[in-house]
C-alpha positions as YAML, in Angstrom:
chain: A
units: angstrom
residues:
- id: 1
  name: UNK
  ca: [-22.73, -0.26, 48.44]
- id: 2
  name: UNK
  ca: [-23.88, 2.96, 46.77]
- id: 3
  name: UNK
  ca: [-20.24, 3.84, 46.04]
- id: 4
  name: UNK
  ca: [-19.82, 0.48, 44.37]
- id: 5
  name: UNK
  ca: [-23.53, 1.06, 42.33]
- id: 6
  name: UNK
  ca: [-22.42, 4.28, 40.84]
- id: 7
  name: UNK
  ca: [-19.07, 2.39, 39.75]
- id: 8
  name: UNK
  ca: [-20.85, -0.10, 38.39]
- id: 9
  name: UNK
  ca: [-23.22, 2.42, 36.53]
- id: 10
  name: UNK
  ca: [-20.26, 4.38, 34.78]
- id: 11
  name: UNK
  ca: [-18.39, 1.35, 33.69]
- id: 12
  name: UNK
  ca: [-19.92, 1.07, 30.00]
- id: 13
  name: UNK
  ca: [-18.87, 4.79, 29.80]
- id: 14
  name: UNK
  ca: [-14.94, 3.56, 30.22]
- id: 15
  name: UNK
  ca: [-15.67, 0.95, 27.53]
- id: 16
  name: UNK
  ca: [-17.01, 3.26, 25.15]
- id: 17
  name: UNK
  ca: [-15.28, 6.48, 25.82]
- id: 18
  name: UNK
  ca: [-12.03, 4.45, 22.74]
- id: 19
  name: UNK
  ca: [-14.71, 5.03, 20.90]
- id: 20
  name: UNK
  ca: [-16.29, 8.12, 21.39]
- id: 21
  name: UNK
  ca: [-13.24, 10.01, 21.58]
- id: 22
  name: UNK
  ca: [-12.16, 8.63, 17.78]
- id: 23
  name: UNK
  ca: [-15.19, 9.35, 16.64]
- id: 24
  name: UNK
  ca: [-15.35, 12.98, 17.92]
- id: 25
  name: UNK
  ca: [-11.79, 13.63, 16.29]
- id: 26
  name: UNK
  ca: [-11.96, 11.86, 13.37]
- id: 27
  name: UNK
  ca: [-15.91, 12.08, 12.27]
- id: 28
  name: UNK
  ca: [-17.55, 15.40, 14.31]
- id: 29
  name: UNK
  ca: [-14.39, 17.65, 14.49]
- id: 30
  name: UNK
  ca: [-14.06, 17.41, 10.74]
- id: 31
  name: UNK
  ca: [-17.34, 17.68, 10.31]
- id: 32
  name: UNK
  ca: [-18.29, 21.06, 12.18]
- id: 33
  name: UNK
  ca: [-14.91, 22.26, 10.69]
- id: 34
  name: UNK
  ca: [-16.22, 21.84, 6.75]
- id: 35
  name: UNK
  ca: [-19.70, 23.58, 7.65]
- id: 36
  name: UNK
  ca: [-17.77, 26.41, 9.44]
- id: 37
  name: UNK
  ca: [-15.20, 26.67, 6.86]
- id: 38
  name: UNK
  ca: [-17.87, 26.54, 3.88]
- id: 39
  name: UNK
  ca: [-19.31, 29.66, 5.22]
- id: 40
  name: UNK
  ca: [-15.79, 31.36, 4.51]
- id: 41
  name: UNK
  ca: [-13.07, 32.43, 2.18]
- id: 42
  name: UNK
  ca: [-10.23, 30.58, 2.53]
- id: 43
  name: UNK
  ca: [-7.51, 29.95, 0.23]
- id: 44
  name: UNK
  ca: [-4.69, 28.34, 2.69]
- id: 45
  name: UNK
  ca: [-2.67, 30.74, 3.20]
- id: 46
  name: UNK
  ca: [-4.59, 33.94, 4.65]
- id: 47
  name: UNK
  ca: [-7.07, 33.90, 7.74]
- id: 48
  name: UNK
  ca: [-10.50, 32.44, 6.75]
- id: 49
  name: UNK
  ca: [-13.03, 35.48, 6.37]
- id: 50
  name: UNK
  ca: [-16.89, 34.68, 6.81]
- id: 51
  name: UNK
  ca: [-18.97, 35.41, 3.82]
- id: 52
  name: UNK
  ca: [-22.12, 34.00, 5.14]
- id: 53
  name: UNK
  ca: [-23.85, 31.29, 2.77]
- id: 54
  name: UNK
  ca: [-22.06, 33.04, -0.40]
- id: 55
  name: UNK
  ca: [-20.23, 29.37, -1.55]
- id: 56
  name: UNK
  ca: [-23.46, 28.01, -1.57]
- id: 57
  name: UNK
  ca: [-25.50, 30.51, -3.40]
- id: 58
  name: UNK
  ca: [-22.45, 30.88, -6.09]
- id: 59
  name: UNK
  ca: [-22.62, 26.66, -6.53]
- id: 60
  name: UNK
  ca: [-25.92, 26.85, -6.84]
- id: 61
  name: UNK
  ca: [-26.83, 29.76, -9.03]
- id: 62
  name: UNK
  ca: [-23.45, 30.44, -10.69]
- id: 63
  name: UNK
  ca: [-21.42, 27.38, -10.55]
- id: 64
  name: UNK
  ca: [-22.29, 26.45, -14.66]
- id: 65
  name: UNK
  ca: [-20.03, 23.32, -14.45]
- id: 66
  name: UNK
  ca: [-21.75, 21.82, -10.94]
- id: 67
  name: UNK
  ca: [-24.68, 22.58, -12.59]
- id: 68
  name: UNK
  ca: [-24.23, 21.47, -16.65]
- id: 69
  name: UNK
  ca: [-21.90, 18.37, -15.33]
- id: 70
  name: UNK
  ca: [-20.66, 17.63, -11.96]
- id: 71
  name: UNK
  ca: [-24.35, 16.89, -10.59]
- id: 72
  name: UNK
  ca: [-26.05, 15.51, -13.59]
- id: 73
  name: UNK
  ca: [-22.54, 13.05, -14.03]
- id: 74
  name: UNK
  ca: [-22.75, 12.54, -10.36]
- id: 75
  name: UNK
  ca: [-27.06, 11.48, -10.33]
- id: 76
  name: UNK
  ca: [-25.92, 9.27, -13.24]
- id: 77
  name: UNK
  ca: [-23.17, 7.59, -11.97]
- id: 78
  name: UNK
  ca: [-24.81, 6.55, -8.42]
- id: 79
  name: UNK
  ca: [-28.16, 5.66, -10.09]
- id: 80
  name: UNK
  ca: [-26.18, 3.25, -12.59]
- id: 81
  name: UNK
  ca: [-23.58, 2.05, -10.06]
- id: 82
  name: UNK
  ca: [-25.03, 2.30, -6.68]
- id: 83
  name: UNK
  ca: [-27.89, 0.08, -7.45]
- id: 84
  name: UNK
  ca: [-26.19, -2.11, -10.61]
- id: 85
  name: UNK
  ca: [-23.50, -2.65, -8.00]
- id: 86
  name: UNK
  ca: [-25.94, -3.89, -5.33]
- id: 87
  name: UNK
  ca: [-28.21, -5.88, -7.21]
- id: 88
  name: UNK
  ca: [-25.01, -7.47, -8.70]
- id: 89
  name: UNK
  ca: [-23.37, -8.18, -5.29]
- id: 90
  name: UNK
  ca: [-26.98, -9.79, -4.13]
- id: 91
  name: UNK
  ca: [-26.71, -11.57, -7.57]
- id: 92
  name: UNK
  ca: [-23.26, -12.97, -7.17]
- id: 93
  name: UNK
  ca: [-23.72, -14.08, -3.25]
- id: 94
  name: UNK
  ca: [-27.23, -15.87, -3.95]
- id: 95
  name: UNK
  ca: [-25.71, -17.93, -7.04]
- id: 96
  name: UNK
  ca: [-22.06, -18.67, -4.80]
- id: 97
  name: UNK
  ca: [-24.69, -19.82, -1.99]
- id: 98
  name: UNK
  ca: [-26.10, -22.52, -4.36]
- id: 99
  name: UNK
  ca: [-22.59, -24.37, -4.82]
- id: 100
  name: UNK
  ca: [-20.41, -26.47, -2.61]
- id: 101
  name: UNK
  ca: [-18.11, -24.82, -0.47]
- id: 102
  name: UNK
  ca: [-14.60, -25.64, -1.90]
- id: 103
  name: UNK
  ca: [-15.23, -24.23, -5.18]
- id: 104
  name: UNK
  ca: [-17.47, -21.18, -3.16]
- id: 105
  name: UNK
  ca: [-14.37, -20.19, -1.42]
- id: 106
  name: UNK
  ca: [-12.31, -19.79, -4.71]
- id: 107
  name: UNK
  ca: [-14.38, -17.59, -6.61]
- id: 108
  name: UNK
  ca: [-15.49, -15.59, -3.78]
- id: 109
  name: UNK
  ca: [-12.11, -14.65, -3.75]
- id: 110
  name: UNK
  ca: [-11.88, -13.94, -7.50]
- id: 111
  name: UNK
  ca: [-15.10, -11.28, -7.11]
- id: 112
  name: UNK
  ca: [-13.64, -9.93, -4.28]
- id: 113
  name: UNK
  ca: [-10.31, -9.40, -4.65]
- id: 114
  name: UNK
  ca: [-11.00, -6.72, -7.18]
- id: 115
  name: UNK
  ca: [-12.12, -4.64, -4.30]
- id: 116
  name: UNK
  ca: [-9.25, -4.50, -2.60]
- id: 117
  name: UNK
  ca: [-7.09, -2.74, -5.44]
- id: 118
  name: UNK
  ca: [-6.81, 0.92, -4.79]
- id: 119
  name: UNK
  ca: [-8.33, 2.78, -7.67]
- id: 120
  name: UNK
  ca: [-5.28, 3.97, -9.02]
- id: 121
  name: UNK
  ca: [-4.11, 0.87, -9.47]
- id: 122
  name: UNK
  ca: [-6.94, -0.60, -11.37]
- id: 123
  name: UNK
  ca: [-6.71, 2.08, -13.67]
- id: 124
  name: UNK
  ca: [-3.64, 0.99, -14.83]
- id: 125
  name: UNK
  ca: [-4.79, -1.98, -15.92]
- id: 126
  name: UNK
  ca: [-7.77, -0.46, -17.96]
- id: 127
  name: UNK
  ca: [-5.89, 2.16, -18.97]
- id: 128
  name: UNK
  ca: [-3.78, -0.68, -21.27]
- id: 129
  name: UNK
  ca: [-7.15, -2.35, -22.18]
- id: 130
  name: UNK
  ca: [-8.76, 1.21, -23.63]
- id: 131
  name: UNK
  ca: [-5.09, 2.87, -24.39]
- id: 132
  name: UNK
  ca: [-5.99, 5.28, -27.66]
- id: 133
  name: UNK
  ca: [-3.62, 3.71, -29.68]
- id: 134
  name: UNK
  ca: [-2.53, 0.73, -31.21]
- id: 135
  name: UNK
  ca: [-1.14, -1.28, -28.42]
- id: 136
  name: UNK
  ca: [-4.50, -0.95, -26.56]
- id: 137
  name: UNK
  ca: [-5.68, -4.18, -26.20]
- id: 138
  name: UNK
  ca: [-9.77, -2.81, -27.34]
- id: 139
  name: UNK
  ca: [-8.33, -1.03, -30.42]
- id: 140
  name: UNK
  ca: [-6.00, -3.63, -31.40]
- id: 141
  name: UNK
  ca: [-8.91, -6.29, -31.41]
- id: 142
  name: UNK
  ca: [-11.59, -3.88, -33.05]
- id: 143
  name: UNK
  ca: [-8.48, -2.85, -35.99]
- id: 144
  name: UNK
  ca: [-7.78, -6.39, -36.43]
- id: 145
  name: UNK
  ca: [-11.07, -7.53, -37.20]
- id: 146
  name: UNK
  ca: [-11.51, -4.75, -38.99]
- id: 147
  name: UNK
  ca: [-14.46, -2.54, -37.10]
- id: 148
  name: UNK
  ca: [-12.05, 0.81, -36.95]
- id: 149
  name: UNK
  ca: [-9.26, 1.30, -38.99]
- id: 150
  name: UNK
  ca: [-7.38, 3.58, -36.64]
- id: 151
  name: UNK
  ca: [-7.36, 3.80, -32.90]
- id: 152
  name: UNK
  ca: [-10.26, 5.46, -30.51]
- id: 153
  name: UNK
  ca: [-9.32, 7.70, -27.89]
- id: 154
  name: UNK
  ca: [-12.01, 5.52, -25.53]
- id: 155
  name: UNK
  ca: [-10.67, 7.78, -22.61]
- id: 156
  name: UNK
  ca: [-10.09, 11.16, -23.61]
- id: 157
  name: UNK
  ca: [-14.09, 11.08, -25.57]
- id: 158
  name: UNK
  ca: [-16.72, 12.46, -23.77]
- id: 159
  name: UNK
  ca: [-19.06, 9.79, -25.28]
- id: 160
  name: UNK
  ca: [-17.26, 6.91, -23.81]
- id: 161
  name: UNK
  ca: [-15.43, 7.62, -20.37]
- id: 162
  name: UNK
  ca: [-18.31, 7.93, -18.21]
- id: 163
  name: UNK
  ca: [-19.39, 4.38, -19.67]
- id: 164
  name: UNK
  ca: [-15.68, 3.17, -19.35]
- id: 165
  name: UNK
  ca: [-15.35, 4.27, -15.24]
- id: 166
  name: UNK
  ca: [-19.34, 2.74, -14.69]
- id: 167
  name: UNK
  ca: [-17.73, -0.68, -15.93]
- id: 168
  name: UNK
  ca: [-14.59, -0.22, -13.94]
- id: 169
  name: UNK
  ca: [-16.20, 0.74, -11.15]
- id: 170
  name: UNK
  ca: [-18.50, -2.04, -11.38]
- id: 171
  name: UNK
  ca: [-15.89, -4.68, -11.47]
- id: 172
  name: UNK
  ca: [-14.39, -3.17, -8.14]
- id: 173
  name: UNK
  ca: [-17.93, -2.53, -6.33]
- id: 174
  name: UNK
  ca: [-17.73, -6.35, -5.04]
- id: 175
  name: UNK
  ca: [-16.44, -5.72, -1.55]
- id: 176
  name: UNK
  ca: [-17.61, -6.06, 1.59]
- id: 177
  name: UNK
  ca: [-21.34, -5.76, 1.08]
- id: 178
  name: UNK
  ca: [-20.55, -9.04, -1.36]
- id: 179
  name: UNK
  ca: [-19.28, -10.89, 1.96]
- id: 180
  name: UNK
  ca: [-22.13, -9.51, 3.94]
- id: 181
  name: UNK
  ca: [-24.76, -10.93, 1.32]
- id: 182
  name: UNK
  ca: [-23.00, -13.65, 0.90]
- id: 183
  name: UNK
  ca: [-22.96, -14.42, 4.41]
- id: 184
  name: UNK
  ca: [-26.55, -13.77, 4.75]
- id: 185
  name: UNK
  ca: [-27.68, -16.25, 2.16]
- id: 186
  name: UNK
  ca: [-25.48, -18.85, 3.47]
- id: 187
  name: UNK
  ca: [-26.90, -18.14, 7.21]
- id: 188
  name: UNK
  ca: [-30.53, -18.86, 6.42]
- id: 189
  name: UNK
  ca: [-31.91, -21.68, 8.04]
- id: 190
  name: UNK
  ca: [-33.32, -24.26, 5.22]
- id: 191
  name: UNK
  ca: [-36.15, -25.44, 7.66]
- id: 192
  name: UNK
  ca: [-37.35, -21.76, 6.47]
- id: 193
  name: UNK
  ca: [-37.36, -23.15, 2.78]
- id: 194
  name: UNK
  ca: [-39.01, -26.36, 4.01]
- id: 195
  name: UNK
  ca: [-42.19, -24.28, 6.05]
- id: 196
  name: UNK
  ca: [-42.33, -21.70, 2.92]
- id: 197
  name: UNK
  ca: [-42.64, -24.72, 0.39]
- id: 198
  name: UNK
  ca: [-45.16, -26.24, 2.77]
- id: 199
  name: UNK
  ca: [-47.00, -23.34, 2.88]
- id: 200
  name: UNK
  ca: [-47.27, -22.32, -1.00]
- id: 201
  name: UNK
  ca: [-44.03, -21.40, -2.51]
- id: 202
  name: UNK
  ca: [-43.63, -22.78, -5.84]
- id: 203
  name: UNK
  ca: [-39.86, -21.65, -7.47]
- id: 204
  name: UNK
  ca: [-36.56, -19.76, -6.41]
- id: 205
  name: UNK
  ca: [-38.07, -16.66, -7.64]
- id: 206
  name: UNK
  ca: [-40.50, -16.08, -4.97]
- id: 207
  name: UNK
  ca: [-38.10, -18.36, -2.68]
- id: 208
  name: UNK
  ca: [-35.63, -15.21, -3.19]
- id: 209
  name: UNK
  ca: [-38.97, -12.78, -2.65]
- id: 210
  name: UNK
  ca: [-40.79, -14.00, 0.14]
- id: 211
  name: UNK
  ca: [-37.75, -15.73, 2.40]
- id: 212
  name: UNK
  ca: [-34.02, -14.66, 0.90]
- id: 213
  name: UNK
  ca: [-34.27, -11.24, 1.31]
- id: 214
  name: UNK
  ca: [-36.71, -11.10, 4.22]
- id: 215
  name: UNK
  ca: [-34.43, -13.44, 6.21]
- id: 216
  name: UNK
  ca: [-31.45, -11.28, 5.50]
- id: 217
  name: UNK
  ca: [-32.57, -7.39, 5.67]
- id: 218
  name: UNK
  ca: [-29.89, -6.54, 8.13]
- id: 219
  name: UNK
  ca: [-26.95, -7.94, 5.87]
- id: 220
  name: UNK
  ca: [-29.31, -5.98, 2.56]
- id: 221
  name: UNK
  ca: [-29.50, -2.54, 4.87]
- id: 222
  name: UNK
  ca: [-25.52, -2.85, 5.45]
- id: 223
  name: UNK
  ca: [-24.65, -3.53, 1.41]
- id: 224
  name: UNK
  ca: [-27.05, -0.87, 0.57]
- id: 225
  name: UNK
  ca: [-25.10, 1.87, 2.80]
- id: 226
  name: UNK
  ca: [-21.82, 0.46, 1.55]
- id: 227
  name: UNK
  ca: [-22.84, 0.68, -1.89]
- id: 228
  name: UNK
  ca: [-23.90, 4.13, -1.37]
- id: 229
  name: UNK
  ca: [-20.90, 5.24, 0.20]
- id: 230
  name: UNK
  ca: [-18.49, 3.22, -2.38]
- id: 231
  name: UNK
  ca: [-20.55, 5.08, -4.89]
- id: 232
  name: UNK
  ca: [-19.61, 8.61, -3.90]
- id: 233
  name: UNK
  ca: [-16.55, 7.28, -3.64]
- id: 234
  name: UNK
  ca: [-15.43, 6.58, -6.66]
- id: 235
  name: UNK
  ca: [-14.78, 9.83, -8.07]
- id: 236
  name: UNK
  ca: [-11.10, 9.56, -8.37]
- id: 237
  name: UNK
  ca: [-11.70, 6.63, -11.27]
- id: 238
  name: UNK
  ca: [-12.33, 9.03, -13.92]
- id: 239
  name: UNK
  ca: [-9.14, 11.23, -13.25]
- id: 240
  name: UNK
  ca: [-7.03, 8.38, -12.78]
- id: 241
  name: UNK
  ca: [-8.09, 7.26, -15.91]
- id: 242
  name: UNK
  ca: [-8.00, 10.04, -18.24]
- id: 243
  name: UNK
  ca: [-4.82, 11.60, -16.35]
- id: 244
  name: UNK
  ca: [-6.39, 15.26, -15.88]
- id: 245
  name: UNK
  ca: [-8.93, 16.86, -13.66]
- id: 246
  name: UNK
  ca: [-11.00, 18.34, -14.46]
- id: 247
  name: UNK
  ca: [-11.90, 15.53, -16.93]
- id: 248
  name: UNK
  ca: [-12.15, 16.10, -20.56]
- id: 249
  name: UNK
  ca: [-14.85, 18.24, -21.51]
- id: 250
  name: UNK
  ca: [-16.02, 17.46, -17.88]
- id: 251
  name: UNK
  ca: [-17.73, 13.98, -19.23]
- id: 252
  name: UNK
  ca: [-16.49, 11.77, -15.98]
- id: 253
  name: UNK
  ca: [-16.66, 15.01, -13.80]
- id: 254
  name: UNK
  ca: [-17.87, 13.69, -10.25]
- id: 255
  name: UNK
  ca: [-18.20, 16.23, -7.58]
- id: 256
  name: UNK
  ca: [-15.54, 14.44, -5.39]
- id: 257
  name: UNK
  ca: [-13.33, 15.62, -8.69]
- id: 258
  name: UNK
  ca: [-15.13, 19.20, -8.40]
- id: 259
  name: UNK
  ca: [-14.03, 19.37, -4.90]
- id: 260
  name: UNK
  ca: [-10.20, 18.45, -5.69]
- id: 261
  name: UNK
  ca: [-10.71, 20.78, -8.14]
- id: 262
  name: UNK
  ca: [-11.18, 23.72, -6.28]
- id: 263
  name: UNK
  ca: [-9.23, 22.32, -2.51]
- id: 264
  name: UNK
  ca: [-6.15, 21.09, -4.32]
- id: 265
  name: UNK
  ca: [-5.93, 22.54, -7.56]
- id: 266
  name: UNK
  ca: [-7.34, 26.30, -6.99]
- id: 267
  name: UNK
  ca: [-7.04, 26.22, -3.10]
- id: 268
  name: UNK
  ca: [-10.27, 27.71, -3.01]
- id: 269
  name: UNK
  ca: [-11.23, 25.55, 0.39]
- id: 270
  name: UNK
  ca: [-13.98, 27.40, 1.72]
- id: 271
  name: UNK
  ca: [-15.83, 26.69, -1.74]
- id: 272
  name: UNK
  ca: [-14.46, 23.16, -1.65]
- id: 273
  name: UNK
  ca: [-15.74, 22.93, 2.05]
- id: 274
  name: UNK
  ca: [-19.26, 24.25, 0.33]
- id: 275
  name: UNK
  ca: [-19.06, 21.13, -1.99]
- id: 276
  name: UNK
  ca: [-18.02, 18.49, 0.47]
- id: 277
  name: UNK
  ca: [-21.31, 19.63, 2.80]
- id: 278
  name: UNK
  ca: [-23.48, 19.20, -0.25]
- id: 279
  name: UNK
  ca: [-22.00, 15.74, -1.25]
- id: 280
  name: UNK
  ca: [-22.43, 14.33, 2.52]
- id: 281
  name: UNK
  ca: [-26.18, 15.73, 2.48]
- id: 282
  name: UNK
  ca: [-26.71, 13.87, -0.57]
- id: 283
  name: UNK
  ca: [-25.01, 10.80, 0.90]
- id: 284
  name: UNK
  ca: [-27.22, 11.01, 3.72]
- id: 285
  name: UNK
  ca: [-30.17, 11.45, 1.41]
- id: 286
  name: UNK
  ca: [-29.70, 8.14, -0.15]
- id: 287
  name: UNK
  ca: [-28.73, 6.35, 2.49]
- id: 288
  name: UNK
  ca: [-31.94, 7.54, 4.01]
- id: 289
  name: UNK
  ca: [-33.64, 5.80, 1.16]
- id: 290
  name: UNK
  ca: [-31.57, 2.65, 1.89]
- id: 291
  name: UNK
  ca: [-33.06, 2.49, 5.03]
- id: 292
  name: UNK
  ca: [-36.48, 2.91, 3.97]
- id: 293
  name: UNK
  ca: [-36.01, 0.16, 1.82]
- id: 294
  name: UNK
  ca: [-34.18, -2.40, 3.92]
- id: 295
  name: UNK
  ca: [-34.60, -1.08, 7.61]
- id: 296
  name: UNK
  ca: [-36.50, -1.89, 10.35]
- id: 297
  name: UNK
  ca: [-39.65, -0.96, 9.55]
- id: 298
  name: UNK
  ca: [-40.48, -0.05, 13.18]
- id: 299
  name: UNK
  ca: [-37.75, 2.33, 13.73]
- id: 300
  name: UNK
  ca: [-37.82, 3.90, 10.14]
...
């Protein structure tokens, strides 16, 4: 009997250990090895050498691009993105919700679909749209009704791209933190919307306020992280789109392009290391946020 009791007790260890065992290769393996490697010079070819906390002092204090454009771009682009992406998505689900299913289906489709284009391939499709000459669709409308009268490079300025990748990335963003919401809406019992109209409620607004998003926090807390993740994600858009990295003038420099930059391009990998542990603290940092917002209170 007791042999058959401490079976029984290691069991959920045999159903988890898939798991665990993925996640220690593929998540804390690489993990550990970009915090040791940040703390050393290594350019690929030679023996890493430790230099202590040198990549970080030299990104932080010497590092005039990270500084001037990488993390000013990078705040920009997640504050625009991250939550214009997410209010969006809520947006989107809560209007689909309000619609019969047939035609529901359809368009959810249409928003998501978007989302599962690989970035490279969507920027094919606005690089045509905001091409800097006259067979780009945007300066072929603006010279024929005569606004310009000779093309825009829309993604070779500094003063457009960053606009130009937070609409791109905008029209991909609708993944699946869209379903999620969308799901969450459509899983709401209405005898809650019966007992809140009972009790006081008056219009959709506070309908949205009091019961929508209170009824669905865990589906909010999952598009939150997604959007937050997708966010810091999304670097590649501007180097796909103006065809160089770093970016011109460094206007739609993210610092997933910074750390290319310096792993790919220079093979500088202990100071690309140094970036990638400073990107997933400020990952963690909003996400933190996210669940402060849409957590459970209790366990926050």
């Amino acid at each position: 009997m007791k042999k058959r009791n401490r079976d029984h007790n290691g069991s959920p260890w045999v159903f988890l250990s898939p798991y665990i065992i993925l996640f220690t290769l593929f998540i804390v393996i690489p993990f550990l090895a970009a915090i040791v490697l940040s703390l050393t010079y290594f350019n690929a070819i030679e023996f890493p050498s430790f230099i202590g906390f040198a990549n970080y002092i030299g990104l932080l204090t010497q590092d005039e691009v990270f500084m001037q454009y990488v993390l000013p771009n990078t705040l920009t682009f997640a504050l625009i993105v991250g939550p214009g992406g997410y209010i969006l998505s809520f947006i989107l689900a809560w209007t689909l919700a309000q619609i019969s299913k047939g035609p529901r289906t359809v368009l959810a489709l249409i928003i998501y679909s978007p989302s599962m284009t690989a970035g490279i391939a969507m920027s094919v499709v606005w690089t045509i749209i905001f091409s800097g000459d006259e067979t780009g669709y945007l300066n072929s409308l603006l010279i024929t009704f005569g606004l310009i009268f000779e093309p825009i490079q829309f993604l070779q300025s500094p003063e457009y791209l960053m606009n130009i990748m937070i609409v791109v990335t905008l029209w991909g963003s609708m993944g699946v933190g869209f379903l999620a919401m969308l799901s969450g809406v459509l899983n709401i019992d209405s005898e809650i919307y019966e007992a809140g109209y009972i009790d006081g409620i008056r219009n959709r607004f506070q309908e949205i306020i009091y019961i929508t998003i209170p009824s669905m926090r865990p589906q909010m807390l999952f598009g939150a992280v997604m959007a937050v993740v997708g966010t810091f994600q999304a670097g590649a858009i501007g180097v796909a789109l103006s065809g160089s990295n770093p970016t011109p003038q460094y206007a739609g420099q993210l610092m997933v392009n910074h750390l290319e930059d310096y792993g790919f391009i220079r093979y500088e990998m202990g100071y690309a290391a140094a970036v990638s542990v400073i990107l997933l603290i400020v990952v963690y940092l909003f996400s933190k946020v996210a669940w402060k917002l849409f957590g459970d209170k209790e366990e926050a």
